[in-house]
C-alpha positions as semicolon CSV with decimal commas, in nm:
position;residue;x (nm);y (nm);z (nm)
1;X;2,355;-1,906;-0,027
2;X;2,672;-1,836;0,171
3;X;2,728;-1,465;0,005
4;X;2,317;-1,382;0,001
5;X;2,316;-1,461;0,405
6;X;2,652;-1,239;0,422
7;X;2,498;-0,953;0,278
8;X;2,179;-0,949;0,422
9;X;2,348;-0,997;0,753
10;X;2,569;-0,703;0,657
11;X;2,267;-0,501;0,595
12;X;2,071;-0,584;0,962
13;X;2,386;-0,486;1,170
14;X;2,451;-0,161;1,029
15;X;2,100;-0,088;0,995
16;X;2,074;0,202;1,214
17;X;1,731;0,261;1,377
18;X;1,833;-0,081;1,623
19;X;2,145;0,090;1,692
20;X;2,035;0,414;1,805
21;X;1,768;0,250;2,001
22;X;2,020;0,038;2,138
23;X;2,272;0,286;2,258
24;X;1,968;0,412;2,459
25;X;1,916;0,123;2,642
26;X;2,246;0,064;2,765
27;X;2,245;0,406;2,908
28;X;1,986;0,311;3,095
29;X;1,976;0,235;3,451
30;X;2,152;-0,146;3,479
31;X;2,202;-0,081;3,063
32;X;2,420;-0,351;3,054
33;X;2,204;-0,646;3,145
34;X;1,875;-0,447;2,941
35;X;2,075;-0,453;2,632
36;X;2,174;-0,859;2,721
37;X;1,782;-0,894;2,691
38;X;1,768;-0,676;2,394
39;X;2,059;-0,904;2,181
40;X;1,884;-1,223;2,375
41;X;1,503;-1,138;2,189
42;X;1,693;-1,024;1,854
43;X;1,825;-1,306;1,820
44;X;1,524;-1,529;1,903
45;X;1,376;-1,352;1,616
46;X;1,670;-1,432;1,366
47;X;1,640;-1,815;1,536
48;X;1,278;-1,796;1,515
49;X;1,258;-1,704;1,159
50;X;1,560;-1,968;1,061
51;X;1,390;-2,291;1,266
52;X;1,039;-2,200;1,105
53;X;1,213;-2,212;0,724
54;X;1,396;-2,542;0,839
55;X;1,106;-2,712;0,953
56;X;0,888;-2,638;0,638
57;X;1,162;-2,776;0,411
58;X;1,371;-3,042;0,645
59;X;1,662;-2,923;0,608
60;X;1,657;-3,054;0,270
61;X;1,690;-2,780;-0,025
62;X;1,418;-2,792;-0,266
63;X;1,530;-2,895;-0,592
64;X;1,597;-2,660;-0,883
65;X;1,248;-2,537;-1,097
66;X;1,022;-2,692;-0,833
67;X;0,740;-2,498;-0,688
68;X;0,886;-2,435;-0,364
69;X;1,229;-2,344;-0,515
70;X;1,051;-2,125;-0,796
71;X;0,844;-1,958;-0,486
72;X;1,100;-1,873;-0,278
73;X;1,270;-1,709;-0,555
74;X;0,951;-1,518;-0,633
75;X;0,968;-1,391;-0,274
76;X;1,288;-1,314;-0,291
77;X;1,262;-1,099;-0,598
78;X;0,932;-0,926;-0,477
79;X;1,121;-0,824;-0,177
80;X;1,398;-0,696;-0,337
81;X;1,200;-0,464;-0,562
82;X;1,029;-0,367;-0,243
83;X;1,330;-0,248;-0,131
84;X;1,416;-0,072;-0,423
85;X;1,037;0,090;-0,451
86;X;1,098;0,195;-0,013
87;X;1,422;0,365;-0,078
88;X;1,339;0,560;-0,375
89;X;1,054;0,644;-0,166
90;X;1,241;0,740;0,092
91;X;1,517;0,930;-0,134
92;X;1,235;1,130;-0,295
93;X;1,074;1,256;0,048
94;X;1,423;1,393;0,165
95;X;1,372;1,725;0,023
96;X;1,015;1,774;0,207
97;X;0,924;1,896;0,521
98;X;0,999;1,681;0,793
99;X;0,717;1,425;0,928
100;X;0,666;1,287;1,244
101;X;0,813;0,954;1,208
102;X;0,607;0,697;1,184
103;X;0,694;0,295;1,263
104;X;1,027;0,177;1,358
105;X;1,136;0,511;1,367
106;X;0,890;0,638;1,639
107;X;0,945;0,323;1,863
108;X;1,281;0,453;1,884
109;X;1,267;0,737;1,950
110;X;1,021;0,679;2,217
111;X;1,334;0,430;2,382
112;X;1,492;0,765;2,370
113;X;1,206;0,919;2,580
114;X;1,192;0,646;2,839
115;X;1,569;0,690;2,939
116;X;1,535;1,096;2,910
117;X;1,252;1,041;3,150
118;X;1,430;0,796;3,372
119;X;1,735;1,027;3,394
120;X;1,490;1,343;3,503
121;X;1,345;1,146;3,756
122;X;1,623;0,920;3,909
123;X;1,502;0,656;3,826
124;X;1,436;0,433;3,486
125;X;1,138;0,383;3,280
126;X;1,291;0,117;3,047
127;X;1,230;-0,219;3,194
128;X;1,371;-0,548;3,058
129;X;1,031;-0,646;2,882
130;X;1,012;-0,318;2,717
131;X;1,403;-0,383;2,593
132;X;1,308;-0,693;2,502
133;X;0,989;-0,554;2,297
134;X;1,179;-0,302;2,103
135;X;1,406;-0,540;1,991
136;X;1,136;-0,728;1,817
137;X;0,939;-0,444;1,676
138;X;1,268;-0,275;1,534
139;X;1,409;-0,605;1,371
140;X;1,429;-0,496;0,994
141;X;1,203;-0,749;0,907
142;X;1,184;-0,698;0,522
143;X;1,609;-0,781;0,573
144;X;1,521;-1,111;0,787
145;X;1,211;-1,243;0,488
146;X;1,495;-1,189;0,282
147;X;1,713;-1,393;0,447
148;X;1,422;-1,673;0,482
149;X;1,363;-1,708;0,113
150;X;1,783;-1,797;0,142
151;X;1,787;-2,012;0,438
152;X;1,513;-2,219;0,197
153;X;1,853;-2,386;0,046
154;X;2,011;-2,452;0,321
155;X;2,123;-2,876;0,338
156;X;2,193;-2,965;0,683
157;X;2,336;-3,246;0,568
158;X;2,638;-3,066;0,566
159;X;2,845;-2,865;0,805
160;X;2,910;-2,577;0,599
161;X;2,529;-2,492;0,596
162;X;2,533;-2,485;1,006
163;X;2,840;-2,274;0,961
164;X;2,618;-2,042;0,721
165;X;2,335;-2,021;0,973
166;X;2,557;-1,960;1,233
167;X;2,791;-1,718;1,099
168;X;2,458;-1,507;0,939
169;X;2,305;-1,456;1,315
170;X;2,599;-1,328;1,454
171;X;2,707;-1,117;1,217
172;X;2,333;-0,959;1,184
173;X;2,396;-0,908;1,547
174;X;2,757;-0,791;1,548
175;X;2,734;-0,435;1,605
176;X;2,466;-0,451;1,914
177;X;2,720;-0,754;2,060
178;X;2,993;-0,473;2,019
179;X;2,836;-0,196;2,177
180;X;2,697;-0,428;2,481
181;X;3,084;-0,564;2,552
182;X;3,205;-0,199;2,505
183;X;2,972;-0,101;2,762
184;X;2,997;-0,403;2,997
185;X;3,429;-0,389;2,997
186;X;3,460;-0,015;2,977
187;X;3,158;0,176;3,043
188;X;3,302;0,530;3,109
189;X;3,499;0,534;2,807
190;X;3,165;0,333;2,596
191;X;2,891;0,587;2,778
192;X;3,099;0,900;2,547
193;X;3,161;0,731;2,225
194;X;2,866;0,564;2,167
195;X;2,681;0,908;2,278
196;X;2,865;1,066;1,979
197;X;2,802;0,700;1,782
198;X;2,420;0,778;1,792
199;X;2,427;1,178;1,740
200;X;2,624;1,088;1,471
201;X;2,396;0,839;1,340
202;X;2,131;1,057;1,382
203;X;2,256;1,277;1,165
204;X;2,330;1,085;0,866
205;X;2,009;0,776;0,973
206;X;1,814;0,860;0,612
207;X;2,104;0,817;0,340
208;X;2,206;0,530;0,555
209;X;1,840;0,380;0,500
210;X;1,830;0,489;0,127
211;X;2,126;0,360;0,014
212;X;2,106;0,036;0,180
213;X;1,712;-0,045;0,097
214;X;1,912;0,061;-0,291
215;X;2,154;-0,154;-0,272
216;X;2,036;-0,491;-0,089
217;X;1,762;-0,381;-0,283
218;X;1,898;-0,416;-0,614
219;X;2,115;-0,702;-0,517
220;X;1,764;-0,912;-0,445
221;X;1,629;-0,804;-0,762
222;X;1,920;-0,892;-1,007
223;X;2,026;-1,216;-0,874
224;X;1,636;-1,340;-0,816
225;X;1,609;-1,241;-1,145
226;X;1,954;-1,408;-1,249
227;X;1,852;-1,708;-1,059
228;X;1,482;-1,735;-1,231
229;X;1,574;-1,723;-1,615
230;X;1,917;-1,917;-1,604
């Protein structure tokens, strides 16, 4: 369980459609206390999701070849070849022309718009609700069901399993709690770097989302797999 949660939690920090968004939002007028709501309503989500497995199973892992266990295996290797089937998608579509993106993607680049348009007018049209909304809708939520149909064995009988929990919603949180006390303890020096962060990012956003739906992807698959015929 440990190593699944580390990986998927891996994969929702460096996923980088939350990031760019992000970077907008603290550049925003009072960024600093937007982007607090921002990591405050992500991390509802990741609670959310984690309470809502714990309660359907009590904290007590199924056991082994029950239905439950067998089902959230079953999810777990659906979403996995999901993963696989969105970035070969995605890897195929590279070499046509351009879309208008569609989803997550256009949600953030319309937090992009609202601080453009703030700047132009002096003031700022992202307001802590609408922080706190894009934080939701751009949660990679294939990455968190993933993470459910883990959490499934969790035993909170024992420590280690809080530690799991624990550790996993931090670390799928790490890089937007990086940026936000960059920005809050050096904001000069944070305003530049993560500027060239997201241009950056930008610039390299669809390998980044190919190779990890691939890889996490593949992961899912083999050990679901692994998992269902040993």
């Amino acid at each position: 369980m440990v190593l699944d949660l580390l990986l998927i939690a891996v994969a929702i920090t460096l996923d980088p459609l939350p990031i760019m968004a992000f970077v907008l939002v603290l550049s925003s007028h009072k960024g600093v206390w937007r982007g607090l709501v921002f990591i405050l309503a992500w991390l509802a989500c990741l609670v959310a999701v984690i309470a809502a497995v714990l309660l359907f199973t009590g904290g007590t892992p199924p056991p082994p070849r029950s239905p439950p266990s067998t089902a959230a295996l079953a999810a777990k290797l659906a979403i996995g070849i999901g993963l696989v089937a969105y970035g070969e998608y995605r890897r195929r579509r590279r070499g046509a022309p351009p879309r208008p993106p569609s989803g997550r993607a256009k949600h953030a680049h319309a937090a992009g718009a609202h601080s453009r348009k703030g700047k132009e007018k002096g003031t700022d049209g992202m307001t802590p609700w609408s922080a706190a909304g894009l934080a939701v809708f751009l949660q990679p939520w294939g990455m968190v069901a993933a993470a459910a149909t883990v959490v499934v064995k969790a035993d909170l009988s024992h420590l280690s399993s809080y530690l799991a929990l624990f550790g996993f919603c931090i670390l799928a949180t790490a890089s937007l709690l990086a940026a936000e006390l960059y920005t809050a303890f050096a904001p000069q020096a944070a305003g530049a770097r993560l500027h060239r962060l997201r241009s950056w990012m930008e610039a390299h956003e669809e390998p980044a989302i190919i190779v990890g739906c691939l890889l996490m992807g593949l992961w899912l698959t083999g050990n679901s797999i692994y998992q269902l015929t040993s």
